[in-house]
ChimeraX commands (.cxc) that place a marker at each C-alpha (Angstrom):
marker #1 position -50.64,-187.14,46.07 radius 0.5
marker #1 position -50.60,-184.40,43.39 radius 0.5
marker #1 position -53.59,-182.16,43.25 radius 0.5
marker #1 position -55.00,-179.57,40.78 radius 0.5
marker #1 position -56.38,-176.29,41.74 radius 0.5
marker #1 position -60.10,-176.00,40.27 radius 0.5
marker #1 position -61.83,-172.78,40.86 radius 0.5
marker #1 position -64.94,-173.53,43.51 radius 0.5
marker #1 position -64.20,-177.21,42.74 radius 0.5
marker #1 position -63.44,-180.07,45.13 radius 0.5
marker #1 position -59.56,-180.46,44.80 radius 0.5
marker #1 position -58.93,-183.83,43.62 radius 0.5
marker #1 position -56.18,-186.09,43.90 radius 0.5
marker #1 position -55.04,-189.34,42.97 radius 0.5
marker #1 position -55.83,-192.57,44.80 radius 0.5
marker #1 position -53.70,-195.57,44.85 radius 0.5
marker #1 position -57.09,-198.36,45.64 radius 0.5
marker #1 position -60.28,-196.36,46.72 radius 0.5
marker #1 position -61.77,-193.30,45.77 radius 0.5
marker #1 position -61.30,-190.58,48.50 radius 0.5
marker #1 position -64.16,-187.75,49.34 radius 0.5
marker #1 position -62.31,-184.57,49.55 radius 0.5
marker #1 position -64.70,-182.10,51.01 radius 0.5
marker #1 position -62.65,-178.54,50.71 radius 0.5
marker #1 position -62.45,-176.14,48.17 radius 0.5
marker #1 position -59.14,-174.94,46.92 radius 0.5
marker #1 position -59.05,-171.13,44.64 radius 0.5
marker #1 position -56.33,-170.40,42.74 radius 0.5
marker #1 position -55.72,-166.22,44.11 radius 0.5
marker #1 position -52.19,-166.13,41.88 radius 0.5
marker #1 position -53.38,-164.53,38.92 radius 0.5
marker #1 position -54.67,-160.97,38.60 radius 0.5
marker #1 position -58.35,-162.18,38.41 radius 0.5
marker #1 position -60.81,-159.85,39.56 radius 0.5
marker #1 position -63.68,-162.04,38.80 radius 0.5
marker #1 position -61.68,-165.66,40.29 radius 0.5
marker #1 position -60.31,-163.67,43.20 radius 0.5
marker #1 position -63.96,-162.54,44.04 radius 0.5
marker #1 position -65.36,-165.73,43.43 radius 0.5
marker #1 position -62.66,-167.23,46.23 radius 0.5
marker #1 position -62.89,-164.12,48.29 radius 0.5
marker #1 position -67.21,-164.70,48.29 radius 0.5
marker #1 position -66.57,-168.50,48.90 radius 0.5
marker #1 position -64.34,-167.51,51.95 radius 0.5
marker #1 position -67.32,-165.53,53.18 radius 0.5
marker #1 position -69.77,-167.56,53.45 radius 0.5
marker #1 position -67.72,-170.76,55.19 radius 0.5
marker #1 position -66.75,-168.26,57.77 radius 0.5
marker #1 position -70.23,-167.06,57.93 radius 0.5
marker #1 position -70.80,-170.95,58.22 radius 0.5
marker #1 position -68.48,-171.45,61.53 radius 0.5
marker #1 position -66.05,-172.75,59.15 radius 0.5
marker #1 position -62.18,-172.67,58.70 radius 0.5
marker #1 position -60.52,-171.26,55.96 radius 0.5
marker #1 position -57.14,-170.79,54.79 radius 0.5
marker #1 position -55.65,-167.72,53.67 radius 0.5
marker #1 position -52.50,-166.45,52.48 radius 0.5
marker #1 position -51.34,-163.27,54.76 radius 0.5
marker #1 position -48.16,-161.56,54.18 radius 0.5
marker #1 position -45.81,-163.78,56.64 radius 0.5
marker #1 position -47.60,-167.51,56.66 radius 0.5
marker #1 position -50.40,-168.90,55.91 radius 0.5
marker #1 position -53.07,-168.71,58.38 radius 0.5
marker #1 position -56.01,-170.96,59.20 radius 0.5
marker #1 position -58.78,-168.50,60.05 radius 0.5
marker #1 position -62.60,-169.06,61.39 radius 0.5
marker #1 position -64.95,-166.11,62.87 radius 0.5
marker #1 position -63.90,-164.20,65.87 radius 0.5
marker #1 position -66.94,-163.70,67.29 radius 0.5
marker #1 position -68.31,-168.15,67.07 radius 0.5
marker #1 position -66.93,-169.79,70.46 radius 0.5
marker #1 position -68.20,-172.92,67.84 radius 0.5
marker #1 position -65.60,-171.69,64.73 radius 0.5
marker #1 position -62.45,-170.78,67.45 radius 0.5
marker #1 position -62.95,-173.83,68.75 radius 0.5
marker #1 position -62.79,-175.61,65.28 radius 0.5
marker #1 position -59.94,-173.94,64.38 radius 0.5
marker #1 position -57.81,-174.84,67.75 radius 0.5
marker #1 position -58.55,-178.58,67.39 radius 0.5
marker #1 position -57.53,-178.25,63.44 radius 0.5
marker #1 position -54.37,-177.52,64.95 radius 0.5
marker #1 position -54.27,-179.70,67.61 radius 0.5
marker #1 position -53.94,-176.80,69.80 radius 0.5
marker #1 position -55.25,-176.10,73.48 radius 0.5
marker #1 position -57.13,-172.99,74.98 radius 0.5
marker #1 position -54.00,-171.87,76.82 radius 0.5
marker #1 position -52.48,-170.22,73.31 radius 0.5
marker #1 position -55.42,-168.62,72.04 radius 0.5
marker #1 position -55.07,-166.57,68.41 radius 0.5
marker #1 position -54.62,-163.34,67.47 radius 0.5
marker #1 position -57.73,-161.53,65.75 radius 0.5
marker #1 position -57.00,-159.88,62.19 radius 0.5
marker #1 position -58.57,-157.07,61.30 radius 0.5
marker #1 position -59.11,-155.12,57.82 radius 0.5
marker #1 position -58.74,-151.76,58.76 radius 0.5
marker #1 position -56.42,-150.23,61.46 radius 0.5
marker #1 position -59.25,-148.19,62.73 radius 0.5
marker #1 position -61.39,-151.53,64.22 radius 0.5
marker #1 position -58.21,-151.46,67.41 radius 0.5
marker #1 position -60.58,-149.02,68.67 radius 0.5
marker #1 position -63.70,-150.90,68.94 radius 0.5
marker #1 position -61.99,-154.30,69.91 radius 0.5
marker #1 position -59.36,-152.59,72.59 radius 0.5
marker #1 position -59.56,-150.60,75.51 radius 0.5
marker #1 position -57.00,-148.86,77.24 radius 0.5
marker #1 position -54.51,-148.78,74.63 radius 0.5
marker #1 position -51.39,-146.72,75.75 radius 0.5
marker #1 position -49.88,-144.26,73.38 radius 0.5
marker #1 position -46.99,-146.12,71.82 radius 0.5
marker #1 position -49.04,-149.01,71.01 radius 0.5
marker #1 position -51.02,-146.61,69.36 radius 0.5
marker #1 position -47.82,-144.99,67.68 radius 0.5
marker #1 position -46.18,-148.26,66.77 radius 0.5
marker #1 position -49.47,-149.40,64.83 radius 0.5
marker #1 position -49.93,-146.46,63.25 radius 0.5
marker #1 position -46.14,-146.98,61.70 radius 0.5
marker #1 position -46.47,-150.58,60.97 radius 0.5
marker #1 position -49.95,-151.29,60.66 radius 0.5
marker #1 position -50.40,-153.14,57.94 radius 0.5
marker #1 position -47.67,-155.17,58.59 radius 0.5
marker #1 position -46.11,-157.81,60.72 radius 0.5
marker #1 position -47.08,-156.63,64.06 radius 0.5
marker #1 position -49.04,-158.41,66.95 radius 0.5
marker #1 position -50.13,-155.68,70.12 radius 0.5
marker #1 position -51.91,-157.18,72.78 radius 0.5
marker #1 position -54.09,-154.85,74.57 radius 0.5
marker #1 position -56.85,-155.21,77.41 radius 0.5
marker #1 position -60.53,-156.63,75.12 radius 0.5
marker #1 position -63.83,-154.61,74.90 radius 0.5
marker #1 position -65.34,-156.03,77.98 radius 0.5
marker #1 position -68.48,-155.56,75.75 radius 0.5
marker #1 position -67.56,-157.90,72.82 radius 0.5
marker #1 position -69.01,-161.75,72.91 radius 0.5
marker #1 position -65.19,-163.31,71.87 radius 0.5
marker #1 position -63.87,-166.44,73.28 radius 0.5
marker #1 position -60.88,-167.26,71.95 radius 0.5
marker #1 position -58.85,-169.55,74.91 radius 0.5
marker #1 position -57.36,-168.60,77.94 radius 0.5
marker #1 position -57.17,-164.82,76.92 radius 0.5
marker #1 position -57.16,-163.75,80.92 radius 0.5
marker #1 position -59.35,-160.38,79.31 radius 0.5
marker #1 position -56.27,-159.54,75.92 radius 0.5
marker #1 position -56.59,-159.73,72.25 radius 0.5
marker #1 position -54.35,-159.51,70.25 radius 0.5
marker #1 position -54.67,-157.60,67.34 radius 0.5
marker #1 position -52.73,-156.94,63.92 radius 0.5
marker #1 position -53.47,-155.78,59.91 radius 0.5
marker #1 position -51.99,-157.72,57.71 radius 0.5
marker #1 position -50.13,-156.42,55.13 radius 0.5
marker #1 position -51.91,-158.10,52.31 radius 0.5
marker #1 position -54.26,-157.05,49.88 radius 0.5
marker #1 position -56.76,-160.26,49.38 radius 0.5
marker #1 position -56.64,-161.13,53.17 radius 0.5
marker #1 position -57.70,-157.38,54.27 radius 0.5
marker #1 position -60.38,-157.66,51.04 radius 0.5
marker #1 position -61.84,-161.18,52.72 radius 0.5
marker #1 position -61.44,-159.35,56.41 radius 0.5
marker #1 position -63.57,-156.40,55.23 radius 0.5
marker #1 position -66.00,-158.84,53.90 radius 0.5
marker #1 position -66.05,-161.23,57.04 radius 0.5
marker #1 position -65.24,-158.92,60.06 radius 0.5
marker #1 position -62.63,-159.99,62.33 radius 0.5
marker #1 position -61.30,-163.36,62.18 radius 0.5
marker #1 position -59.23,-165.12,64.44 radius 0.5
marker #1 position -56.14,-166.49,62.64 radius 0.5
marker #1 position -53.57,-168.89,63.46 radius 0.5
marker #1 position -50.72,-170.00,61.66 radius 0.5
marker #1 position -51.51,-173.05,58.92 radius 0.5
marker #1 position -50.36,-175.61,60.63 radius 0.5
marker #1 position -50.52,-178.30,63.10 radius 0.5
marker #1 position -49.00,-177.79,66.29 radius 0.5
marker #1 position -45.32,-178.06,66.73 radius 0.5
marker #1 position -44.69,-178.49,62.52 radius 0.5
marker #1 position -43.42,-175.81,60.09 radius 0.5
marker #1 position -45.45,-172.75,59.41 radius 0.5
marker #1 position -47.02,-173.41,55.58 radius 0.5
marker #1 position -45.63,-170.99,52.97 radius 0.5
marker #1 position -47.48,-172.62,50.50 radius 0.5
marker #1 position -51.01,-173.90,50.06 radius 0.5
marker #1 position -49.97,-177.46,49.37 radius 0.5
marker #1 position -47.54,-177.25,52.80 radius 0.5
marker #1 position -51.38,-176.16,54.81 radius 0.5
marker #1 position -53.02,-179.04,52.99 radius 0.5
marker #1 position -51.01,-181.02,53.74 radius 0.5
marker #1 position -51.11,-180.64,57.57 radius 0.5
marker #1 position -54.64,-179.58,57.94 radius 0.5
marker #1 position -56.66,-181.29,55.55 radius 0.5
marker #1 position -60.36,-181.75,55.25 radius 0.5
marker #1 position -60.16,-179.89,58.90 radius 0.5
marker #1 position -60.63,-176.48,56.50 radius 0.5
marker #1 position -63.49,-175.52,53.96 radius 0.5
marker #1 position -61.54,-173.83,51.68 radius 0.5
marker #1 position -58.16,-173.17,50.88 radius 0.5
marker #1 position -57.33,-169.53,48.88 radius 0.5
marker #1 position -54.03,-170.43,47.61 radius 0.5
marker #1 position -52.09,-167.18,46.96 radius 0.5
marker #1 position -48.43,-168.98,45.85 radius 0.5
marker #1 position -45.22,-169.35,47.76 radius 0.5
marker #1 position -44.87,-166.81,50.77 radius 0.5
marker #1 position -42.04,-165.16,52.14 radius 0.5
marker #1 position -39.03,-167.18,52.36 radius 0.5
marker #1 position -37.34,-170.18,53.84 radius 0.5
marker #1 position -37.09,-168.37,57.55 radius 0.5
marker #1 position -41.04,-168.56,57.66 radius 0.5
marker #1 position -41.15,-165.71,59.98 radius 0.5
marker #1 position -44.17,-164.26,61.73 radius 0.5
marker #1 position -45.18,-160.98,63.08 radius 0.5
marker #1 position -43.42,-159.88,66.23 radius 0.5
marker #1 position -45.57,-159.74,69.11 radius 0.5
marker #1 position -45.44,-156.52,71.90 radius 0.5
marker #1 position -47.54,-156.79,75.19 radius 0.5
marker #1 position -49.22,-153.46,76.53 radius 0.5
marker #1 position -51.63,-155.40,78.57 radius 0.5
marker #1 position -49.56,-154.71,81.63 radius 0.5
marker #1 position -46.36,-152.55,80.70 radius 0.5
marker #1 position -47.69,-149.23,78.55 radius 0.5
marker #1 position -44.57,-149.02,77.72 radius 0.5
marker #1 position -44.72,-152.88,75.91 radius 0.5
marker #1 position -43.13,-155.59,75.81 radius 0.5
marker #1 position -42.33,-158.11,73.28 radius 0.5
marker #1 position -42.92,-162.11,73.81 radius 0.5
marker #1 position -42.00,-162.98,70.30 radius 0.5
marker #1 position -39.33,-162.09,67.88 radius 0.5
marker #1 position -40.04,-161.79,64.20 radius 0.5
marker #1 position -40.10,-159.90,61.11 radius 0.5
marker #1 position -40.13,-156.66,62.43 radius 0.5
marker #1 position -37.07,-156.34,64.78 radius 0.5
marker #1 position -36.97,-155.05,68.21 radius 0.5
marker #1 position -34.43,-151.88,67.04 radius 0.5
marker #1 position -37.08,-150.93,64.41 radius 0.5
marker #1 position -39.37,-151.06,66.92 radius 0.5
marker #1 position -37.71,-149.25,69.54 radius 0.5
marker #1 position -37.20,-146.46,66.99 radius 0.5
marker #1 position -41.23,-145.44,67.95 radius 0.5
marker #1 position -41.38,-147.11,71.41 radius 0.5
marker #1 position -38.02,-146.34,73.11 radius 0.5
marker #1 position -38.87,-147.91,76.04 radius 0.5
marker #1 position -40.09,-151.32,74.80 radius 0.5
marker #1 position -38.73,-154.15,76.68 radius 0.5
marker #1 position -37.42,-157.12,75.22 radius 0.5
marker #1 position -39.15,-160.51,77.08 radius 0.5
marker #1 position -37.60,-162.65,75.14 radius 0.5
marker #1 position -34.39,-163.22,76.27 radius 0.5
marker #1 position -32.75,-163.21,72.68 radius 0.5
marker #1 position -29.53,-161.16,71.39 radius 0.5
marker #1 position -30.40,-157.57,69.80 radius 0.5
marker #1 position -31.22,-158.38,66.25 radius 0.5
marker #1 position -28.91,-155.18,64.97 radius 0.5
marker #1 position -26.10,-158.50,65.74 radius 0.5
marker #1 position -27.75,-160.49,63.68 radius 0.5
marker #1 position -27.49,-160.81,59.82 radius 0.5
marker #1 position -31.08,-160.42,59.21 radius 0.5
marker #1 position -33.12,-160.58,62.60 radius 0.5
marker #1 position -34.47,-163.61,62.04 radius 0.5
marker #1 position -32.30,-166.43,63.01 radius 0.5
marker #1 position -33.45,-167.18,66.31 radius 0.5
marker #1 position -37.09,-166.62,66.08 radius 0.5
marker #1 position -38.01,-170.06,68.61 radius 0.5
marker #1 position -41.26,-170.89,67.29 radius 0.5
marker #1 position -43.00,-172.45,64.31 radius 0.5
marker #1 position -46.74,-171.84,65.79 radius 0.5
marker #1 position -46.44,-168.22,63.97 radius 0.5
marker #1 position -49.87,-167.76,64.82 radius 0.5
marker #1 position -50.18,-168.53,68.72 radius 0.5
marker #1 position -49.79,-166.07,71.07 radius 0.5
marker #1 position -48.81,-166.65,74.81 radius 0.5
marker #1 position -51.47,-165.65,76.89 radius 0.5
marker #1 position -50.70,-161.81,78.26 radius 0.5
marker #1 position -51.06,-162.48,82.02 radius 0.5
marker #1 position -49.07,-166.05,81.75 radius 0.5
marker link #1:1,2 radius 0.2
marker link #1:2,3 radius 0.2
marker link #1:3,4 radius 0.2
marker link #1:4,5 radius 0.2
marker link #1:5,6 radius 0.2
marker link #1:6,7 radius 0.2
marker link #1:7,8 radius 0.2
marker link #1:8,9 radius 0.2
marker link #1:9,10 radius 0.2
marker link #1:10,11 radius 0.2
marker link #1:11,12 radius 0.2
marker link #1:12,13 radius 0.2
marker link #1:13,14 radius 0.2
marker link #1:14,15 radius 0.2
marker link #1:15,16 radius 0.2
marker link #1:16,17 radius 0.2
marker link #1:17,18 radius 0.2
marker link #1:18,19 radius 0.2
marker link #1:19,20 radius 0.2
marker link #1:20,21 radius 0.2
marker link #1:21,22 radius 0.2
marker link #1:22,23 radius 0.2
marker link #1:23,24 radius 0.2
marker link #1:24,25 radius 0.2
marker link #1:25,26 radius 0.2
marker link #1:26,27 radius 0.2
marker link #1:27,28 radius 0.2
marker link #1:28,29 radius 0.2
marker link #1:29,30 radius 0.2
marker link #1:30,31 radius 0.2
marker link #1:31,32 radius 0.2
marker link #1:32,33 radius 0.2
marker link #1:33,34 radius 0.2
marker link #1:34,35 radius 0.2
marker link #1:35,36 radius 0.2
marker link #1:36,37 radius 0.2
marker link #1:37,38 radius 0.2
marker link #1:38,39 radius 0.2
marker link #1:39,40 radius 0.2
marker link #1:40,41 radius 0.2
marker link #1:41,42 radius 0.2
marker link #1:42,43 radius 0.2
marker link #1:43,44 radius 0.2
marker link #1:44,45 radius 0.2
marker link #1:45,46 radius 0.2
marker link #1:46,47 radius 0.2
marker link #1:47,48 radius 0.2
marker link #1:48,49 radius 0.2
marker link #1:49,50 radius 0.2
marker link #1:50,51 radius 0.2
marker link #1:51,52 radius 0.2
marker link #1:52,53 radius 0.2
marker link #1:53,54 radius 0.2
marker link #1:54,55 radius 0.2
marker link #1:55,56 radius 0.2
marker link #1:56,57 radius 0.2
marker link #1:57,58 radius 0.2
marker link #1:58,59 radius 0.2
marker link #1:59,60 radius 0.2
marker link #1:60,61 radius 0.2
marker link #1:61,62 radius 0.2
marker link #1:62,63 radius 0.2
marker link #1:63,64 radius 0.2
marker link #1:64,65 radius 0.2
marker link #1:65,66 radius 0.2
marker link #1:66,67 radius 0.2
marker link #1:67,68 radius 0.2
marker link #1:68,69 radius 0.2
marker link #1:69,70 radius 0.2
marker link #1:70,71 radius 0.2
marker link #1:71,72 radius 0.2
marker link #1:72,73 radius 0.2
marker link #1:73,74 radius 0.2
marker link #1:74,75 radius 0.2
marker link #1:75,76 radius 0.2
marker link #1:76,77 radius 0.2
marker link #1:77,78 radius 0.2
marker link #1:78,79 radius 0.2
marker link #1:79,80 radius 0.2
marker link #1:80,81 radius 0.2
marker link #1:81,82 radius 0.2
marker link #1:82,83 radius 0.2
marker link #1:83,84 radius 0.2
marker link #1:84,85 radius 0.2
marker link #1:85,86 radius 0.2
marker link #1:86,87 radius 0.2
marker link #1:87,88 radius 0.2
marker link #1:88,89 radius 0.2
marker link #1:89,90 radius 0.2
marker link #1:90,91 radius 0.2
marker link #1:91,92 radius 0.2
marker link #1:92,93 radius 0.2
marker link #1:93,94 radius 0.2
marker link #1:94,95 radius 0.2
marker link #1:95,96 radius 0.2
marker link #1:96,97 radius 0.2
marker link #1:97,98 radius 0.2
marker link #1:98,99 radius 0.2
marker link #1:99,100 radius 0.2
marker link #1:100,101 radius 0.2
marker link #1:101,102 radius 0.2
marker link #1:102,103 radius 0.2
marker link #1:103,104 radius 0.2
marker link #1:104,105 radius 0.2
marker link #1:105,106 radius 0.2
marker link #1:106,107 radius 0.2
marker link #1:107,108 radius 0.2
marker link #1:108,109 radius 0.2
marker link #1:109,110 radius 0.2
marker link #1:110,111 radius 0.2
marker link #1:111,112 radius 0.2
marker link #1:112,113 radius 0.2
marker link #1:113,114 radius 0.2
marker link #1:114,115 radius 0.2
marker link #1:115,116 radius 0.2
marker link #1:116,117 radius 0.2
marker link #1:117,118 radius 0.2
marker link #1:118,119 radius 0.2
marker link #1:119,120 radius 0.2
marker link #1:120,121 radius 0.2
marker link #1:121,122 radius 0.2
marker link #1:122,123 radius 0.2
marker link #1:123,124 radius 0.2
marker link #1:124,125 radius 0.2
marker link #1:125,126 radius 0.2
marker link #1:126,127 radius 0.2
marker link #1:127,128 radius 0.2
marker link #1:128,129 radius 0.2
marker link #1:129,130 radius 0.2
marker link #1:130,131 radius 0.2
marker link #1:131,132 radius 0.2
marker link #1:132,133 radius 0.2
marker link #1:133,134 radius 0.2
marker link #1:134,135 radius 0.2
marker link #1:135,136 radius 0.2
marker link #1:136,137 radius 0.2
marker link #1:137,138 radius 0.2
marker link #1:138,139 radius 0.2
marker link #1:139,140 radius 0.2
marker link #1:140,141 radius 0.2
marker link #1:141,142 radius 0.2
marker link #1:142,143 radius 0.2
marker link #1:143,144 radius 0.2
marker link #1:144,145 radius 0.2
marker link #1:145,146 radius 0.2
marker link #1:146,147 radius 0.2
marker link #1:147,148 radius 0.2
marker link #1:148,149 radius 0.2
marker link #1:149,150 radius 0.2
marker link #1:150,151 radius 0.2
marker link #1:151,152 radius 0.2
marker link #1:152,153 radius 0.2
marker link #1:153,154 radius 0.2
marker link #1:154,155 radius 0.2
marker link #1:155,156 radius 0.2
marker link #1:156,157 radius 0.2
marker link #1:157,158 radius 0.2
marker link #1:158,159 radius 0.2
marker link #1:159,160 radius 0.2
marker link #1:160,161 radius 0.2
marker link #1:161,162 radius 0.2
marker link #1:162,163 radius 0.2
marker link #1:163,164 radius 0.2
marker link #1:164,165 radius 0.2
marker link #1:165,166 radius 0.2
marker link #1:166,167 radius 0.2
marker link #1:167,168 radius 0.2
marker link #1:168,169 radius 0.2
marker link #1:169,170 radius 0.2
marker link #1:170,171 radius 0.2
marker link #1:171,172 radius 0.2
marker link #1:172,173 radius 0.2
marker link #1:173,174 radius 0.2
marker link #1:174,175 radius 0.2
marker link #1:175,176 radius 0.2
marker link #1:176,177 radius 0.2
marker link #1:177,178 radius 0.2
marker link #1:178,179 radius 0.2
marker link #1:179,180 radius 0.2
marker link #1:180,181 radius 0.2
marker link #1:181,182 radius 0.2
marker link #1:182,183 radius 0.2
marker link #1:183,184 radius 0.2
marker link #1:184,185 radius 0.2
marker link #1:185,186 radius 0.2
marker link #1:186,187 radius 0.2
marker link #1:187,188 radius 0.2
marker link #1:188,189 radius 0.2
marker link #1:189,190 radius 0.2
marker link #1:190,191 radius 0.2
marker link #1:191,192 radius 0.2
marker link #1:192,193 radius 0.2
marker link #1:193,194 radius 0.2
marker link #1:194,195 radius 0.2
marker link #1:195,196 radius 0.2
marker link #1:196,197 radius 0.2
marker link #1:197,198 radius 0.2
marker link #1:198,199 radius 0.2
marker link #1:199,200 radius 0.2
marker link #1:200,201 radius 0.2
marker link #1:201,202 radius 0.2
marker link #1:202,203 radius 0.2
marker link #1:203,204 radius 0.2
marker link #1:204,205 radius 0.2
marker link #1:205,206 radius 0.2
marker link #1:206,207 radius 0.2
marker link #1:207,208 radius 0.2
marker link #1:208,209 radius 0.2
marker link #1:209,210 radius 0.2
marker link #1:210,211 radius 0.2
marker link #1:211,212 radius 0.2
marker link #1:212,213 radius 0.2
marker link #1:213,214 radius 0.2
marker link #1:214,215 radius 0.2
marker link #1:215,216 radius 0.2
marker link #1:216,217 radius 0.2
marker link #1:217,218 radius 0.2
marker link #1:218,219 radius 0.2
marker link #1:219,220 radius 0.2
marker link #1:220,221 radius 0.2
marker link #1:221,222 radius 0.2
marker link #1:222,223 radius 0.2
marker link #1:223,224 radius 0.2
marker link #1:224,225 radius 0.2
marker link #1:225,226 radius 0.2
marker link #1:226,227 radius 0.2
marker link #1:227,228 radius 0.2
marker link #1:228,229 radius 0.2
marker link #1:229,230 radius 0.2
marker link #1:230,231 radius 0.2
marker link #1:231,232 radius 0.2
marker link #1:232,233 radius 0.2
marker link #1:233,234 radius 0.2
marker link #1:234,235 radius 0.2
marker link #1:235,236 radius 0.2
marker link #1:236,237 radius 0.2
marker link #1:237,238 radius 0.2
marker link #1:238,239 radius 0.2
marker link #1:239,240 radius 0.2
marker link #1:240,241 radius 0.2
marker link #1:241,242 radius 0.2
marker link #1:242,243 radius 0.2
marker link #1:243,244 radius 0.2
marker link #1:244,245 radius 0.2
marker link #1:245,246 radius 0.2
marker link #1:246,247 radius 0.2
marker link #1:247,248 radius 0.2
marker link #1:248,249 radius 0.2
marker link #1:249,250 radius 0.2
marker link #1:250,251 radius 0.2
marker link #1:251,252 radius 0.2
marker link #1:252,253 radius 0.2
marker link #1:253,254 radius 0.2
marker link #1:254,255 radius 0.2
marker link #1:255,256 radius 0.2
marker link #1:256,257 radius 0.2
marker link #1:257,258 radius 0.2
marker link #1:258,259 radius 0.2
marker link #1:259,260 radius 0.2
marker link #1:260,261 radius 0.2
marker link #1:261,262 radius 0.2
marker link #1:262,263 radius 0.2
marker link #1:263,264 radius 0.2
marker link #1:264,265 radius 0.2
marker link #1:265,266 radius 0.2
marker link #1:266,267 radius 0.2
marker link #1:267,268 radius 0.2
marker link #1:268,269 radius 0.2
marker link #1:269,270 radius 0.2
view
């Protein structure tokens, strides 16, 4: 099926014998289009606002996002995937500052490491604001938390408050890198679609994901884009969970990164 991108339009494809209902919206975010770009970014608004899914581009995959704070929209979002309570999502915020209203307890070098690679392609996990109405999955009282280090998702985060975000796809398939690849797996399961053109590279790899739930010290549970020996360059004392060779022997730290779910995280007290 080929499709065209229409701005605030159905996308439309061709059918071989019946006429098919497409009910998403798809944005075309590539061009430097102030007035398209807020037309998409307002359109993203309001399905969140809606307990709807969107997807996003983000500056490792694309992510499938829906509003933090609707048990309703998380919900929605895991069964777009195909996905169970036991590997909840990771919230994204806009603004580095919001770790403080969403986390308590958070040791110094989580605080160090974010404020070094925040926005970027970092996951911390850190005890929840026992205050805050979030259910997310089996979080056993985490979040996890990260910035993205992308213009037009922090511009639709500052418009929709924190969203939880998973990686575009269904469960157990390839991470999209394009809009067409999330489409493809996730359908009429999402609103609308802000495509924002080919991400990354063929590797696909997500943020790397350190645990100060219950070491202050951290510890990672997933490899990716930022390697452990950058990391330990803040956080000395970071421990490595996951059982992989020290990326400095690798040719780019990314070879063995084990999972295409680049937006799951393993619950903190599992």
């Amino acid at each position: 099926m080929t499709t065209t991108a229409v701005p605030g339009e159905p996308d439309r494809g061709e059918a071989a014998e019946t006429q098919l209902s497409v009910t998403y919206r798809r944005f075309d975010c590539t061009a430097d289009d102030p007035s398209r770009n807020g037309e998409a970014t307002e359109a993203a608004r309001q399905a969140i606002e809606a307990g709807e899914c969107i997807v996003l581009p983000t500056d490792t995959v694309y992510g499938i996002g829906a509003d933090a704070f609707s048990a309703e929209a998380v919900q929605r979002l895991l069964d777009a995937k195909h996905r169970g309570r036991d590997m909840p999502p990771p919230v994204l915020i806009g603004e580095p500052t919001l770790i403080r209203a969403l986390a308590v307890n958070v040791p110094e070098p989580a605080k160090e490491l974010v404020d070094k690679h925040w926005p970027g392609a970092l996951t911390v996990i850190c005890r929840i604001q026992p205050s805050l109405r979030m259910d997310l999955g089996d979080t056993e009282g985490t979040i996890a938390l990260r910035v993205p280090d992308h213009e037009l998702a922090r511009e639709i985060l500052r418009r929709t408050g924190p969203m939880a975000v998973s990686s575009a796809n269904i469960s157990g398939q390839a991470a999209a890198l394009t809009c067409d690849e999330a489409i493809d797996q996730l359908g009429d399961a999402v609103t609308v679609y802000l495509d924002g053109g080919p991400l990354g590279d063929a590797s696909g790899a997500p943020s790397t994901i350190v645990d100060f739930s219950r070491d202050d010290e951290g510890q990672v549970l997933r490899r990716g884009a930022i390697s452990v020996e950058t990391l330990r360059e803040i956080a000395p004392n970071l421990r490595d969970l996951t059982g992989q060779a020290d990326e400095s022997d690798e040719a780019d730290g990314l070879e063995e990164i084990p999972e295409p779910d680049s937006g799951d995280v393993p619950a903190a007290g599992g």
